[in-house]
N, C-alpha and C positions, 0 to 999 in steps of 0.2 A: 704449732704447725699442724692442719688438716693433711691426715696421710690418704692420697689416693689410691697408693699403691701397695700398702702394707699392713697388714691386721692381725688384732688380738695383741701381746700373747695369748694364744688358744691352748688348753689343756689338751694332750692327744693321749689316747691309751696307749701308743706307741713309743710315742717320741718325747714322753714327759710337758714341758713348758714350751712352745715351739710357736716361734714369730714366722705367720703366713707373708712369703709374696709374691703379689699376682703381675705376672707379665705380658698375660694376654683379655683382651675384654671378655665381659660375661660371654660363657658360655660358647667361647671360638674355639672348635676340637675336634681332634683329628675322629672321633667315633661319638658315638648318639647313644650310649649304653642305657638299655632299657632300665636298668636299675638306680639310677644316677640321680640322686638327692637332692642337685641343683637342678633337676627338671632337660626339659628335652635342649639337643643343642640345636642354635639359633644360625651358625655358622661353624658348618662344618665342610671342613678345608683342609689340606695339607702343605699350605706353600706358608713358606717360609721366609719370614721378613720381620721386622719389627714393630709389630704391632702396637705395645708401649713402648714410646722415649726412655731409653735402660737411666741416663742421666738423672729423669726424674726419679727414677725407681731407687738410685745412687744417693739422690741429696735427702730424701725421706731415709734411707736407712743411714745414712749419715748423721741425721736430726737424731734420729729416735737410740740408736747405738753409742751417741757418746756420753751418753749417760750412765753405759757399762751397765742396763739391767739384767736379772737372772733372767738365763736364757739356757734351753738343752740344745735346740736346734732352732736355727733360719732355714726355714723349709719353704721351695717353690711348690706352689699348688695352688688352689683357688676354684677361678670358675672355667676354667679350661685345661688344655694341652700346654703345659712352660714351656718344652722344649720347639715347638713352631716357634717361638721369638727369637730370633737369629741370633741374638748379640746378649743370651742369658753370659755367654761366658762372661763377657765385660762387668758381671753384676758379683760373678762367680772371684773374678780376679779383686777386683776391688772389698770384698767383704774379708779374704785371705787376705791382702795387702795392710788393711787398717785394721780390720777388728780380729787380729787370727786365734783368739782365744774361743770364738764362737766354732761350733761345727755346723757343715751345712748339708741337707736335706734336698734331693728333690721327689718328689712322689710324682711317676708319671702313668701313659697308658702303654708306654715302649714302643709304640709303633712306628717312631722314626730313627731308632738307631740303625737302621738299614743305612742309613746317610750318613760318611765320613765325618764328616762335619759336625753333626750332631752330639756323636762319639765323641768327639775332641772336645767338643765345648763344656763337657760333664767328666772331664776326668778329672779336676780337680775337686769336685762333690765329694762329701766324708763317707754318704751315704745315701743309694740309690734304691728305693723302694717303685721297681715298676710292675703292671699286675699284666696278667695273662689268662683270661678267665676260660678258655679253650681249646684245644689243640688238633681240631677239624676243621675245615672251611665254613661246615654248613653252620656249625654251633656257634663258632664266631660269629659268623652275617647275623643270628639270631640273635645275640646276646649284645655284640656290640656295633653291632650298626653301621660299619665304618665308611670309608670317605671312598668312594671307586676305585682311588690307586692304591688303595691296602689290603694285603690280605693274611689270611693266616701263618701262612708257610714263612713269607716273607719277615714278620714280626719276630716268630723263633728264630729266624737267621741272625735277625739283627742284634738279640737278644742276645744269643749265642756269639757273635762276635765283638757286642758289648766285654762280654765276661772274660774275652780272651785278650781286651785289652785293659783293660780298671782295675786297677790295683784297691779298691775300698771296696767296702760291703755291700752286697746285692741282698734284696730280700722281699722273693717275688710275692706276689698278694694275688689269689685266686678267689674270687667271688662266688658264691656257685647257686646255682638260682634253679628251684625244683622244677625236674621232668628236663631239661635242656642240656645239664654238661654234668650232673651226676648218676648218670649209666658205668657202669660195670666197664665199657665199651669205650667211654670219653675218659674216664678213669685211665684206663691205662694208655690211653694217648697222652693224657696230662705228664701221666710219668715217663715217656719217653720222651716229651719235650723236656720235664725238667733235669733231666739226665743229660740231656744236649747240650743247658745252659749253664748248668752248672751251678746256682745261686748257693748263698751259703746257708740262708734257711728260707722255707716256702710258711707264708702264714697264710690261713682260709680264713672264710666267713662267709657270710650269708646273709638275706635283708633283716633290718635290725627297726625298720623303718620307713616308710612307704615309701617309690621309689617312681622316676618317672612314669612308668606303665601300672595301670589297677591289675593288670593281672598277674604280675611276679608274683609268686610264691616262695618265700622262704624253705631252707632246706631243714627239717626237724632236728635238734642237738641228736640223737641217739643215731643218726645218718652223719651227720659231721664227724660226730667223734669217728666212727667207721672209715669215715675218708681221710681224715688224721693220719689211722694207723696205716691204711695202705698206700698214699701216697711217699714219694722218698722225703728226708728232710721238714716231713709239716707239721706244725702245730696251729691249733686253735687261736684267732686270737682273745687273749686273756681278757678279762671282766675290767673294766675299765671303773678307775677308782677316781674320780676329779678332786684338785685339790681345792682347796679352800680360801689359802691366800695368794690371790694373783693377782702380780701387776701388769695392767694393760693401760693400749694405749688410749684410750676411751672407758676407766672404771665404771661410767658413768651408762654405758649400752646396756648393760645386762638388765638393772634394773629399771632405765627404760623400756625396754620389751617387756617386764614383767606386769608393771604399772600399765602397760599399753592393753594386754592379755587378760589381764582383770579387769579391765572394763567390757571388753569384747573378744571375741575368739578372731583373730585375722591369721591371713595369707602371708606368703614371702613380699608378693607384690604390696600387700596395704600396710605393711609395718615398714617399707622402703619411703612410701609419702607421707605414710605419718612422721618417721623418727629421721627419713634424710640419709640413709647411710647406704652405699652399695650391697645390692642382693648378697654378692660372695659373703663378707662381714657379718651380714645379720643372719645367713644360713648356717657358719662359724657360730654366731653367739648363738642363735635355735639347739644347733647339736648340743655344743655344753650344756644347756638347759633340759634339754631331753635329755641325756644321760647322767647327769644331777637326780635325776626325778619331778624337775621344780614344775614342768609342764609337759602337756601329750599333744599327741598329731590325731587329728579324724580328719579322714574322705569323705568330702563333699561334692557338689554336681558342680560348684565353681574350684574343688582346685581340696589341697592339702590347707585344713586350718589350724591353727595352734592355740591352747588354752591353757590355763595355770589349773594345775589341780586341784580336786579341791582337798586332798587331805596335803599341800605343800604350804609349808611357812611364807612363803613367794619374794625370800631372801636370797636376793646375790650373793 
């Protein structure tokens, strides 16, 4: 079976062996975060509908899960906002109904648990990783970009009302991007939202890897560590160690990208008509690669390129 709507398993430094699904098309999202890996969004929106058919989303993890592979988590994420798809609960219920041995994931940008509804549809999640990269107005419009009807204020409420209903673990992710939300000043706004919300641990980070805009600047380790200790609840996230033997649904993408890469250095966009596979997917299989070592990113006047190092064995 060709999966449209589900990828990897992806190694995460978080979440161990974790099968991605995407619910909404490339790059449909509720914010246009200047730091954002998959590039600028294309459609950004905040209405709420079904963007993908959940059923198809249903018979792909149905194909691919009764095989009972190693799995830590089925995690929604991808090339958008999951929670804009109205009907993620139906995906949520059916994965607890047949496979309950699996736990589930979603990683979002929180900005619509404002909406009852939304709430409801994620409370059966094992585990919710949504990020919060600000706790100002103006830092937010800067850093994330959002959709008209969003705004800051609103985001921690929802966030905060999240928490007072979900019984499973929060574990907010703060981004923080030099000279815009690590002031002394944004600092402790951060802390008094996270005091609001409550989460059970706050992880940070910072670019690790060029990100839609050439001008983010990453925040230096010896500044991170600093915001570690003064925020409540944060740690760094930890050094990401990839494993070695993984089954995926496609074993066969990695070392096409590598093969592809040692001929020429390409883009997200020219390794999509070379190799055939949705952007989301082969930005999944880029990162593992990049944080393998097996290949690096340089900026160019056309775009982000990726190449196979030259001291890398150029083994999947």
């Amino acid at each position: 079976m060709k999966y449209k709507h589900i990828f990897g398993p992806v190694p995460s430094r978080r979440l161990g062996l974790s099968l991605g699904v995407d619910l909404v098309p490339y790059k449909t999202c509720t914010l246009n975060c200047i730091y954002c890996e998959c590039g600028e969004t294309t459609n950004l929106t905040a209405d709420l509908k079904e963007y993908i058919p959940v059923q198809s989303v249903i018979d792909e993890l149905g194909n691919y899960l009764s095989a009972a592979p190693r799995l830590d988590y089925i995690t929604f994420s991808g090339s958008g906002e999951p929670t804009l798809n109205i009907q993620i609960s139906k995906v949520v219920d059916y994965i607890k109904n047949n496979f309950p041995r699996y736990k589930v994931c979603l990683l979002t940008n929180g900005t619509l648990f404002t909406t009852a509804s939304v709430r409801s549809a994620v409370s059966e999640i094992d585990l919710i990783i949504p990020s919060l990269d600000a706790a100002s107005e103006n830092s937010f419009a800067r850093i994330n970009r959002p959709h008209n009807s969003i705004d800051c204020t609103s985001t921690i409420d929802g966030l905060t009302r999240l928490r007072s209903e979900y019984s499973g673990q929060i574990i907010l992710e703060i981004f923080f991007v030099k000279g815009l939300n690590d002031s002394p000043e944004e600092l402790l706004r951060l802390n008094e939202a996270i005091e609001k919300i409550n989460p059970d641990r706050v992880q940070i980070g910072t670019l690790d890897r060029p990100g839609t805009e050439d001008w983010v600047e990453e925040v230096d380790n010896i500044r991170m560590k600093e915001i570690a200790d003064f925020l409540c609840k944060a740690e760094l996230i930890g050094e990401y160690r990839p494993r070695r033997n993984i089954s995926s649904c496609d074993d066969s993408h990695n070392s096409q990208i590598i093969r592809t890469l040692q001929r020429r250095p390409c883009t997200i966009k020219d390794l999509q008509q070379i190799i055939n596979l949705r952007p989301v997917e082969i930005q999944k299989q880029i990162n593992f690669l990049l944080e393998r070592g097996t290949i690096e990113a340089e900026k160019k006047e056309r775009g982000l390129f990726f190449k196979v190092k030259s001291n890398s064995d150029g083994l999947a």
